[in-house]
C-alpha positions, 0 to 999 in steps of 0.5 A: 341778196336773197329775198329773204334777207332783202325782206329783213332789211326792210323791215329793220327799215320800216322799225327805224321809220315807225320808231322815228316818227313815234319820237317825233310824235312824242317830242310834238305832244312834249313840246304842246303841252309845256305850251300848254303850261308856260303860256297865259290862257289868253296867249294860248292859242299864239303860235312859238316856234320851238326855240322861241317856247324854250327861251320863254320857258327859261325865262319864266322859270327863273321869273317863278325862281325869284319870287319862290326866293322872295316869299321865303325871304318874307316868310322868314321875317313874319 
């Protein structure tokens, strides 16, 4: 390999590297702020692990699911 070649191979690299830890990044900040907004103020601060923050958030949507079903169902009887 020339240096000219070897110099574009490393800079493919350095792309696939940067761009990789910008995804890293950008799943980081995803996964803090739906911490963020699942998560009671007052548990706030409690550490999850990922897995542990999805299963939560499952939960809690479908909590949101059935009480969006019951307010209907009261309002559909006013």
């Amino acid at each position: 390999m020339d240096n000219g070649s070897s110099s574009v191979i490393l800079a493919g690299r350095e792309r696939r590297r940067d761009a990789e830890r910008e995804r890293r990044m950008r799943t980081k900040n995803l996964f803090f702020l739906l911490h963020s907004l699942i998560m009671p103020p007052n548990d706030s601060k409690k550490r999850m692990s990922i897995n542990d923050l999805i299963d939560h958030t499952t939960k809690y949507i479908k909590q949101q699911e059935e009480k969006v079903e019951g307010m209907k169902k009261m309002k559909e009887k006013l």
